[in-house]
Structure formats: C-alpha cells, structure tokens
DRENSE-18819 format. One record per residue (C-alpha): x, y, z. Coordinates in pm, 1 decimal, m for minus. Layout:
<nodes>
(node (X Y Z))
...
</nodes>
This chain:
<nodes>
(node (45.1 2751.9 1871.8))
(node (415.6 2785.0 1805.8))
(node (382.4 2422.4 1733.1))
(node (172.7 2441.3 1449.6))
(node (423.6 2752.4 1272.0))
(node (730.1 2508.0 1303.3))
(node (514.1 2214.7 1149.1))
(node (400.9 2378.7 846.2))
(node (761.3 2528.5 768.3))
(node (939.5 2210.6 871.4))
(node (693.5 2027.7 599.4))
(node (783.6 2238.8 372.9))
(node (1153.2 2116.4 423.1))
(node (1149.6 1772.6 531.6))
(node (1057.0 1603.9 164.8))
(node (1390.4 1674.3 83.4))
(node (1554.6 1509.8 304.3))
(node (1413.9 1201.0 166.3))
(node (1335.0 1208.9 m183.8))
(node (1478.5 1373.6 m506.1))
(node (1324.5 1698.8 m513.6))
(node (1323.3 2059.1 m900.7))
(node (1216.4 2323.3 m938.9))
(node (1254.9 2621.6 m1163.4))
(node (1386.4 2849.4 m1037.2))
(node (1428.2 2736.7 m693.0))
(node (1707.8 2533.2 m808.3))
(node (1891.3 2726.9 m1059.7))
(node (2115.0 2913.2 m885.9))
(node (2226.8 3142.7 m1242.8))
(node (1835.7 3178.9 m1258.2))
(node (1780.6 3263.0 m926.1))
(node (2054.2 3512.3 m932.4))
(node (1922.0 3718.4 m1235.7))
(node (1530.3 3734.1 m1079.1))
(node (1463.0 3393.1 m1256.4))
(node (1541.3 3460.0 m1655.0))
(node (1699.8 3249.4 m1869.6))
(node (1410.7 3106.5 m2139.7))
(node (1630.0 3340.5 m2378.7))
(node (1964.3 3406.3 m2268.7))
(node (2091.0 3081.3 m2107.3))
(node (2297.0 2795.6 m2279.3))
(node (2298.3 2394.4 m2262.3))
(node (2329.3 2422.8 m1963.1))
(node (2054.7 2603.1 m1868.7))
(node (1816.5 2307.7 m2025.8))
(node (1604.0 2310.5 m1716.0))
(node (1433.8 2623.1 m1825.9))
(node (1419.1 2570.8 m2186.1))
(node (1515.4 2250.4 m2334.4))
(node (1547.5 2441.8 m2719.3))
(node (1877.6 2563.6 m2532.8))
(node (2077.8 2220.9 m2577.1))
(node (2162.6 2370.3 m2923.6))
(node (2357.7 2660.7 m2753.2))
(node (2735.1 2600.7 m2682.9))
(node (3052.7 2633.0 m2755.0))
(node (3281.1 2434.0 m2995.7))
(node (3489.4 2282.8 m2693.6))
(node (3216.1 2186.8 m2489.6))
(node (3067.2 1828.6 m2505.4))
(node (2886.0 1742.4 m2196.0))
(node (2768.9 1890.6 m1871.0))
(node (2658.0 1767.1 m1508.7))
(node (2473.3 1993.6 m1289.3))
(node (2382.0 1941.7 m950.3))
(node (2124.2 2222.7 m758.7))
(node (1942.0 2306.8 m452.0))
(node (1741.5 2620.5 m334.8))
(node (1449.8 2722.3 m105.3))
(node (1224.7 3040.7 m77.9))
(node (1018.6 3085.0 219.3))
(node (798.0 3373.0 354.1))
(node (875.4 3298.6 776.1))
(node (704.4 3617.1 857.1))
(node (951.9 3694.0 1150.8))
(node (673.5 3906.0 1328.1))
(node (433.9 3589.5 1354.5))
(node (718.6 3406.5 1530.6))
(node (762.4 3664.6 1792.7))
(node (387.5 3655.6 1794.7))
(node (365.5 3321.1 1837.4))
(node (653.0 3298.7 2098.1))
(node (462.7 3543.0 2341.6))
(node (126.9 3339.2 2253.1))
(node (257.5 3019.0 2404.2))
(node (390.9 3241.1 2740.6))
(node (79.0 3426.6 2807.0))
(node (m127.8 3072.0 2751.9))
(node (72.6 2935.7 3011.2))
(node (82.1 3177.4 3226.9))
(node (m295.0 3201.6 3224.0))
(node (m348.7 2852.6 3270.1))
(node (m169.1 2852.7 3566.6))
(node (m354.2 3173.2 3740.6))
(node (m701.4 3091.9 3691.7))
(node (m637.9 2697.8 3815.4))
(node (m427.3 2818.0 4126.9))
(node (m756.1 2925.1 4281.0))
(node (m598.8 3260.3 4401.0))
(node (m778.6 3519.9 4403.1))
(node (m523.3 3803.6 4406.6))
(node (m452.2 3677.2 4032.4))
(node (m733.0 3789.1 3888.1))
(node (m641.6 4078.2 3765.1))
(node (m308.6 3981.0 3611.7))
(node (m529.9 3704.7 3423.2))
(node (m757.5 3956.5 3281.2))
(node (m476.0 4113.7 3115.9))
(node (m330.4 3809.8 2990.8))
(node (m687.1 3749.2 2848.6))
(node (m712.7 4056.3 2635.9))
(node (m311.8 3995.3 2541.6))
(node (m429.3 3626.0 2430.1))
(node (m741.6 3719.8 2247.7))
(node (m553.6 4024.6 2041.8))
(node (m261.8 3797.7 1964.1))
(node (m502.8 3550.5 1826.8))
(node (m637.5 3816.5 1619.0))
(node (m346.8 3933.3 1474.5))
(node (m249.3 3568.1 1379.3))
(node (m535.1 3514.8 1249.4))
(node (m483.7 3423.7 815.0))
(node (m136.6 3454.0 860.4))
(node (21.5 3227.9 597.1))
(node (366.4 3111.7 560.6))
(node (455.3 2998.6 267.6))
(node (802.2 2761.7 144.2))
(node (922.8 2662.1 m240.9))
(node (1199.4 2436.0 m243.6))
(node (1354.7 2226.8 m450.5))
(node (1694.9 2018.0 m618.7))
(node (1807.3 1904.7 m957.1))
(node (2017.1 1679.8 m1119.0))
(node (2105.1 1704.6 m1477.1))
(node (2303.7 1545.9 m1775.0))
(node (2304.9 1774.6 m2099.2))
(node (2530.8 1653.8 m2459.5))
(node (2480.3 1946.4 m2674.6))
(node (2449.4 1922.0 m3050.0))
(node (2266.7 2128.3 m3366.6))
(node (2191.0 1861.1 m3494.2))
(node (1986.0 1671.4 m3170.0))
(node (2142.2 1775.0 m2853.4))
(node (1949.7 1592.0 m2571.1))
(node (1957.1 1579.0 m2185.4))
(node (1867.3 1375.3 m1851.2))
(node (1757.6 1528.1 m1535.3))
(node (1635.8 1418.0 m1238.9))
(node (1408.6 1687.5 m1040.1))
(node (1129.1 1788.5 m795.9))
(node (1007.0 2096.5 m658.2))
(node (792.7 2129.7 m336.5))
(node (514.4 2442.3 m242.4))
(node (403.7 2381.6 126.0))
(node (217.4 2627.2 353.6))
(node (44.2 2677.2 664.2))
(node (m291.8 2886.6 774.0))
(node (m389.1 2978.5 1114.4))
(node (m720.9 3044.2 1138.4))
(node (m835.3 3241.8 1472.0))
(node (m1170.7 3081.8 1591.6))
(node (m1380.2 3369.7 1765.2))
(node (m1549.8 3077.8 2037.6))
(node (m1167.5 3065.7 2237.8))
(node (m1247.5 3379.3 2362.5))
(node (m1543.9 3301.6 2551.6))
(node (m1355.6 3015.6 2690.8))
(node (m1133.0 3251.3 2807.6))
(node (m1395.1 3477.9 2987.6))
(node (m1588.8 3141.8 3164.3))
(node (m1202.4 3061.0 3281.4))
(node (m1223.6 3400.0 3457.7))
(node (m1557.7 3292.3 3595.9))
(node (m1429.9 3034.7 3768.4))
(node (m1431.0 2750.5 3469.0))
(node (m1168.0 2475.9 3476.0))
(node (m948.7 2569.1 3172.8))
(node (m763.4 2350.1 2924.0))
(node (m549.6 2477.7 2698.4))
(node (m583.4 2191.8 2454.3))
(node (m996.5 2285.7 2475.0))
(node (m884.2 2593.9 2235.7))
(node (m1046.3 2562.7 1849.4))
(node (m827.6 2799.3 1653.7))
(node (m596.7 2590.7 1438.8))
(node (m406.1 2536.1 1123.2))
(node (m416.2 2421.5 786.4))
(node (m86.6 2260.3 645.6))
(node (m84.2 2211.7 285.6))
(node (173.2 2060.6 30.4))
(node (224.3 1980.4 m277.2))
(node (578.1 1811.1 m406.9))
(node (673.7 1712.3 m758.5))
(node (907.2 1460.6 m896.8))
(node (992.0 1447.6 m1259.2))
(node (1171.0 1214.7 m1483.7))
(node (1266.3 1432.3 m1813.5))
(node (1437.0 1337.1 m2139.7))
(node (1488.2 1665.9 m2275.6))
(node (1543.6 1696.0 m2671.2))
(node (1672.8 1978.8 m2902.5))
(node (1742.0 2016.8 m3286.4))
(node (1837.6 2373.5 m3453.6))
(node (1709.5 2494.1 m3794.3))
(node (1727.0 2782.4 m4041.6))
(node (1442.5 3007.9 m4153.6))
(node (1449.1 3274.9 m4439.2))
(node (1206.7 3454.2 m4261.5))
(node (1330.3 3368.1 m3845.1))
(node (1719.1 3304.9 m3929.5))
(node (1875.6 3009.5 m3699.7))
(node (1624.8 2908.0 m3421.1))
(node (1568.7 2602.8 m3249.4))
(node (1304.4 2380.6 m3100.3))
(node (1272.1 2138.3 m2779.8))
(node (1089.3 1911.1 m2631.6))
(node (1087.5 1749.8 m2262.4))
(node (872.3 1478.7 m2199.6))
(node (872.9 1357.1 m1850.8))
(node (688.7 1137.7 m1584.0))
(node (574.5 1323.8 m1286.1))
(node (460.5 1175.9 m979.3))
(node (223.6 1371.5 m731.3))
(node (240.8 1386.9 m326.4))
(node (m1.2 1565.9 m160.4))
(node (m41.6 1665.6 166.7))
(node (m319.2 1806.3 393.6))
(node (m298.9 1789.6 754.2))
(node (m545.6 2010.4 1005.1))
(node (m472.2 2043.6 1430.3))
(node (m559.9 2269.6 1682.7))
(node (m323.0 2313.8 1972.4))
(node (m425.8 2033.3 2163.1))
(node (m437.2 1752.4 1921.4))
(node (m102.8 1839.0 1662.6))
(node (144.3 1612.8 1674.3))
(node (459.7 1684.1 1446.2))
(node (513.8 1298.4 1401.3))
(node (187.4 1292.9 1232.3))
(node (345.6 1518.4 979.2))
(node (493.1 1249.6 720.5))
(node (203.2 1006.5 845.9))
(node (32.3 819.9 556.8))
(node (m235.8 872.4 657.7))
(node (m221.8 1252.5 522.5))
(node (m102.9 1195.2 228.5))
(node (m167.4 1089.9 m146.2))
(node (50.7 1027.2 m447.6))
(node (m45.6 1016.4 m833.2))
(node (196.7 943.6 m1099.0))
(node (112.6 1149.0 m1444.7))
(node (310.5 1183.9 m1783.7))
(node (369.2 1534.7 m1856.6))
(node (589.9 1732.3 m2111.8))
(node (735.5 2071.5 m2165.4))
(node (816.3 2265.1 m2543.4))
(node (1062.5 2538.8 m2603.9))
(node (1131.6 2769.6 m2916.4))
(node (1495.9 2968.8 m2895.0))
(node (1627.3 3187.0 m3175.9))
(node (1886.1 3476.6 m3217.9))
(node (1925.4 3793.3 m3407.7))
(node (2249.5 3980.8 m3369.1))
(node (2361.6 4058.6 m2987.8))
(node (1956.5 3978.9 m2943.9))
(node (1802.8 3656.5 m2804.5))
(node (1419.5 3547.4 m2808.2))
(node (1278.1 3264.6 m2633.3))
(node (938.7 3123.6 m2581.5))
(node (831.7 2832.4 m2361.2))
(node (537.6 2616.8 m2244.4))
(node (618.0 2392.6 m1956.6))
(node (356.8 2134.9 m1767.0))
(node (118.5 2135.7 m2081.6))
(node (m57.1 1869.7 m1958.1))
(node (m313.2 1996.2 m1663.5))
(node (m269.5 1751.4 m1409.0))
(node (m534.1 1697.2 m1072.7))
(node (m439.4 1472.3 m744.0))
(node (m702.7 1464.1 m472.9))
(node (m592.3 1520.2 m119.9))
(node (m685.0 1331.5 165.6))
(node (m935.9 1624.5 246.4))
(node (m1111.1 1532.0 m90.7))
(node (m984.9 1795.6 m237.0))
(node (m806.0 1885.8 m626.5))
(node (m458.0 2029.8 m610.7))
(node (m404.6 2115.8 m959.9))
(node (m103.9 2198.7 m1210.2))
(node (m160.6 2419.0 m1424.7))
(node (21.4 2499.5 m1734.5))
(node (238.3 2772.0 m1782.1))
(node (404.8 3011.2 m2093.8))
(node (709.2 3199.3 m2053.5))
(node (818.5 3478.9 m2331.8))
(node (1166.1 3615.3 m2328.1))
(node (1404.9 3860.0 m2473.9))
(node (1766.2 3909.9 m2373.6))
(node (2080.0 4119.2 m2492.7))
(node (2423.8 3967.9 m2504.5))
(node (2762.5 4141.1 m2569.9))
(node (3080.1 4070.0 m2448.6))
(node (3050.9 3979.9 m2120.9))
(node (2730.6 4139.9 m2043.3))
(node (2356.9 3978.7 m2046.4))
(node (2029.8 4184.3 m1973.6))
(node (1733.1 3923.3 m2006.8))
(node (1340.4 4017.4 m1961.5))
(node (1104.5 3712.5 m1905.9))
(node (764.6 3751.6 m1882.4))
(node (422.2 3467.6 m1763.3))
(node (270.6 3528.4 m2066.8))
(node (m58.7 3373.7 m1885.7))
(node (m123.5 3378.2 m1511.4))
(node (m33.3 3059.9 m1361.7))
(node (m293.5 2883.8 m1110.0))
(node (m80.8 2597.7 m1037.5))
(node (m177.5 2491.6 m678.6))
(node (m506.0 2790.4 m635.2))
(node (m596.0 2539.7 m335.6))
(node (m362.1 2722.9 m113.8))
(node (m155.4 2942.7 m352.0))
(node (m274.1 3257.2 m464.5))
(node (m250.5 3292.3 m918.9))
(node (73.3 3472.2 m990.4))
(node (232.9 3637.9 m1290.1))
(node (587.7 3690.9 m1295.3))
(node (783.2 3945.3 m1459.2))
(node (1115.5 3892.1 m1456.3))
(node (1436.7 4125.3 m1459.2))
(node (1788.8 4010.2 m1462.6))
(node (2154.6 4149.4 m1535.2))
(node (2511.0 3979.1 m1560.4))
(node (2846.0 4046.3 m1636.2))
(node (3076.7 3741.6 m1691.2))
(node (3487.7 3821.8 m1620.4))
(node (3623.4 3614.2 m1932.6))
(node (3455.9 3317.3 m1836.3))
(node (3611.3 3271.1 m1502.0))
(node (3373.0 3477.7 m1262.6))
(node (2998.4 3667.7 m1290.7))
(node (2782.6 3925.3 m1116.1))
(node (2424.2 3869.3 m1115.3))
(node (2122.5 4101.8 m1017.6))
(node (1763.4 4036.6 m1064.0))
(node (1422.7 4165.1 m1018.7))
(node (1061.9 3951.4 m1013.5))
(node (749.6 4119.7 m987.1))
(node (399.1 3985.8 m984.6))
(node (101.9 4125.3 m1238.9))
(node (m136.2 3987.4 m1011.0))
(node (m6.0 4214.6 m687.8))
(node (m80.1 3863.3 m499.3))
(node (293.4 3836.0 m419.9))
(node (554.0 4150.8 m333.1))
(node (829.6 4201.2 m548.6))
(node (1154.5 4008.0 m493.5))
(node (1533.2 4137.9 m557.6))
(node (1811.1 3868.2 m623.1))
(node (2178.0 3880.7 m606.5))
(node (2416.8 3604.1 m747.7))
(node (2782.3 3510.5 m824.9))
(node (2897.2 3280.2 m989.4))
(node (3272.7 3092.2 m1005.3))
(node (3442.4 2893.0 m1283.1))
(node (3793.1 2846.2 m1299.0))
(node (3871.8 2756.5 m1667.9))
(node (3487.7 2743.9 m1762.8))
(node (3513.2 2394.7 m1620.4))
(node (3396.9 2341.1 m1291.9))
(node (3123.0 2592.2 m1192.4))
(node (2999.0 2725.4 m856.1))
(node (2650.5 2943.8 m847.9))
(node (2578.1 3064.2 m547.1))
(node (2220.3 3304.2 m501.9))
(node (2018.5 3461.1 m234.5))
(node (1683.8 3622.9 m270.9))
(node (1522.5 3900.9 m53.1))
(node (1162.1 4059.6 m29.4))
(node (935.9 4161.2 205.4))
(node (761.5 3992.6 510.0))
(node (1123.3 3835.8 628.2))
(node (1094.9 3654.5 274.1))
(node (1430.3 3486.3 190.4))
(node (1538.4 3270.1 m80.2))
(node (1895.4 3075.8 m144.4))
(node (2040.6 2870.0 m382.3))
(node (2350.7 2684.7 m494.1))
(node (2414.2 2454.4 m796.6))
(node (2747.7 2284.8 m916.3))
(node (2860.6 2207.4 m1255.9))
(node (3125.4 2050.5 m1475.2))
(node (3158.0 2065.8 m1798.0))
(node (3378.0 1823.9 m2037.3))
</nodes>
C-alpha cells in the first residue's frame, strides 16, 4: 500500500524531469506569492497571465527573460503515517497466521481489526500534485509588444479505494486459510494530465473616450496532451510501469488565450479568457480528460510602492472533472516593492465551490538594480498542503 501513495505523488513529479513543463500560477513565483493575482496589476513581464500586459513597462526597459518552476501538492501527512503502519501490520500478519502457531492467534486478531480500520480510513483518500515550469521571452511596446514562452503544467493524483471483500480474506486467514498479501483487491487509481504549450503572445494599446488607455492581447499557442491512467492493487503495482507506454496517450491541439488591460488613476482592471478552445484526449481507460476554458476578472490598486490586486474565476472551471473536483478561485494578494530593489508579498485563494480549502501565500522577491530578479514563494493550507515556487529574470 505505501507503494501505491509514493507512485501517484512521484507521477505527479517525474514529467518534469523530462520534458518542458507551465503553469499559471504554479510557475509564477510573483503570482504565487500574492495568492495568484496579477490579470490586473502585473507588467510585461507578467505576460504569462495576461498577454494585454506586454504594453506595460517602463521607458528603460526593452526585453525580458524569465525562467520558473513551482509545485503544489496535498501529501496528506496523516495517510503516510497511515500507510506506514499498514505495510507493518500486513506483514506482521502474514507471518503469524503462516507460522502455524497457535499461541499467535490472538495477536493476529488484533492485527486484523488494526488492518481492516486502517483500510477504512484510507479509503477515498486522494492526493493531489500541480506542477509546473516556464520559459519566457517578452519585447514590450504600445504599439505591438509581443512575447515567446515555452511552458507546461502537470495535475496528477492518486485514489485508494478500500475494497470491503479483503476483509473476509482476512477472517478465512484466521481460519486457517493460506494468506497472500498480493491476493488483497483494494487499490489505486493514478491519474494525470500534463500540458505543453507553444505561445506567441501579442499586445497593442489604444485610447477610448469612453475606457481611456487600455490594451488588448492575444496568445495563440499549440498544446500537446499526455494523459495518464494507471490502476494496481498491492500485489500487481510496479513503479516502472509508471512512465510505461502502455498507460499513456498524447494529443496535440491548437489553442489560444485573449486579454483586455486598462487603467484609471492609481486603479487597474483586467479581464482574461485563457484555453478558449475546449480541448478532449481519451485515456487509455477510454476515458475524456477535458480542458475547459476559463475567465479571470481583476481589479488592483497601485501607489508608490504598494499593490493590492483582487482576481476573481468569473466561471467555475471544470478543467480535468475526471479526477479534479470544479473550482472557483478568488484571489487576494498584497505587495510592497522597496524602490525597485526588494518586495513583500502576501496572498490569499479561496474556492466558491468549497471543493478545495483556502490557501495563504507568502513571497519575496530580489532585484538589485531592477535587473536581475529573484522570486522566491511558498504556499500553505490545510491537509499538509504545500506549494513552492521560484522564477528568475533579467531584464535589458
């Protein structure tokens, strides 16, 4: 059983290792920091969330690279321990009613009723990973700034599913029943889905009697698919099997993302649609993981060095409902930036749906001259849920 825990958090982790993985937010480590925002109250280089914001920069500023990784995963530290003293008392049991001893009986009843309510308690439990990396190239410009990046994101999870039958295999063991561990049925789902995109991102500004300066973007991109669906019970899972081919499918889509930014004042307004293109890849369980598309409204306050930004799912987003629950964020985040050389971030996310608990973010962020930039980020909820993130920058 511990087996099948590590497997479905490892494959949440192990596409990176060997392909280019994006994801907002997972990757933005300024987003991450502030609870997510930045639709409104970003700049060029903040293109990843809203591609309308290549038309935001300074006079000086001519080109950026940025280079970012994160993860979020829900490793339900309880389960673990469960899972730990699961794989003791099996043994242990397996060993007592095959020794033929008598004077163990006892001791292997209470190892029975330990088994059974672990099983019970594991039963649905669901850990869950996000993950991903991006690599961007942004030339600002009012009149057509326009951008490169290179990006993936991955969602992976596992189910254990308790399967009421092991217990009577338990009881004709105590009868006097040869018993097999690997003759157990309860087992686990491992699901994933991981997305990598190709974007040419696109921005002009304009000016409205009635909406002042604003501007508009657009990011088309390729996106190819890989899905994965892989089922075991303890006798049979093999974590080689994980990255077999024979569990998994790939799909290769065109896709494309549209963003709206304006200003009025100290005030910023954002709106954007990303992934308007639903997309569905069959697993190889025959069955449709599907994205979704998604719309983001923002608002944000700037002056001086301090940003307050509110960003809201203006739709609930059922991106991946095969093994993800719908989710609809809204998102909190605060910064103060020391003359351009150092920030503070704090951030909030909570979910309309109540499908997810609410997540708190903390964030700094380094840059020496407003040239080379450091963000570092680190998320924290409930249910040992942890997030971090770290993204590099330069700017010419």
């Amino acid at each position: 059983m511990k087996r099948f825990y590590l497997g479905a958090v490892s494959l949440a982790l192990l596409p990176l290792l060997s392909t280019p993985a994006n994801a907002v937010p997972f990757a933005d480590a300024r987003a991450g920091g502030m609870g997510g925002v930045g639709v409104a109250s970003g700049d060029y280089t903040r293109a990843s969330q809203n591609p309308a914001l290549l038309t935001r920069f300074k006079d000086s500023e001519d080109f950026y690279f940025q280079l970012g990784a994160g993860v979020l995963a829900r490793d339900y530290e309880d389960t673990i321990d469960d899972i730990d003293a699961l794989q003791d008392n099996l043994d242990a049991f397996e060993a007592l009613v095959n020794s033929g001893d008598p004077n163990g009986l006892p001791e292997a009843e209470r190892l029975k009723d330990d088994i059974v309510g672990q099983l019970e308690d594991l039963n649905q439990a669901k850990p869950e990973a996000n993950a991903g990396v991006l690599l961007g190239f942004f030339v600002p410009s009012k009149t057509l700034g326009f951008g490169l990046s290179l990006n993936g994101y991955l969602v992976g999870n596992g189910l254990i599913n308790y399967i009421e039958e092991d217990e009577q295999l338990l009881d004709d063991a105590l009868a006097g029943a040869p018993f097999d561990q690997d003759a157990i049925q309860s087992n686990a789902d491992v699901q994933a889905v991981g997305i990598t995109e190709v974007a040419l991102s696109f921005a002009r500004e304009f000016q409205s009697p009635w909406l002042g300066q604003f501007s508009v973007g657009v990011s088309p991109k390729v996106q190819r698919f890989d899905t994965y669906y892989y089922n075991a019970n303890v006798s049979n899972f093999d974590e080689d099997d994980i990255t077999s081919d024979d569990n998994l499918n790939d799909q290769t889509e065109f896709n494309f993302d549209v963003g709206f930014q304006g200003s009025y004042g100290p005030w910023q307004y954002g709106l954007v649609g990303r992934n308007l293109i639903s997309q569905s890849v069959r697993n190889t369980n025959n069955q449709d993981v599907e994205l979704k598309p998604t719309v983001i409204g923002a608002v944000a306050y700037q002056q001086g060095g301090f940003t307050a930004a509110l960003d809201l799912d203006l739709i609930k987003d059922e991106s991946f409902a095969l093994f993800t629950d719908p989710r609809q964020w809204a998102r909190l985040g605060l910064e103060y930036d020391f003359a351009g050389h150092a920030q503070l971030r704090a951030g909030y996310r909570h979910d309309l749906e109540g499908n997810y608990e609410d997540v708190l973010s903390l964030g700094l962020g380094i840059s020496p001259g407003d040239v080379f930039t450091l963000d570092l980020a680190g998320q924290f909820g409930s249910d040992d849920e942890r997030g971090a993130m770290a993204q590099l920058g330069f700017k010419f």
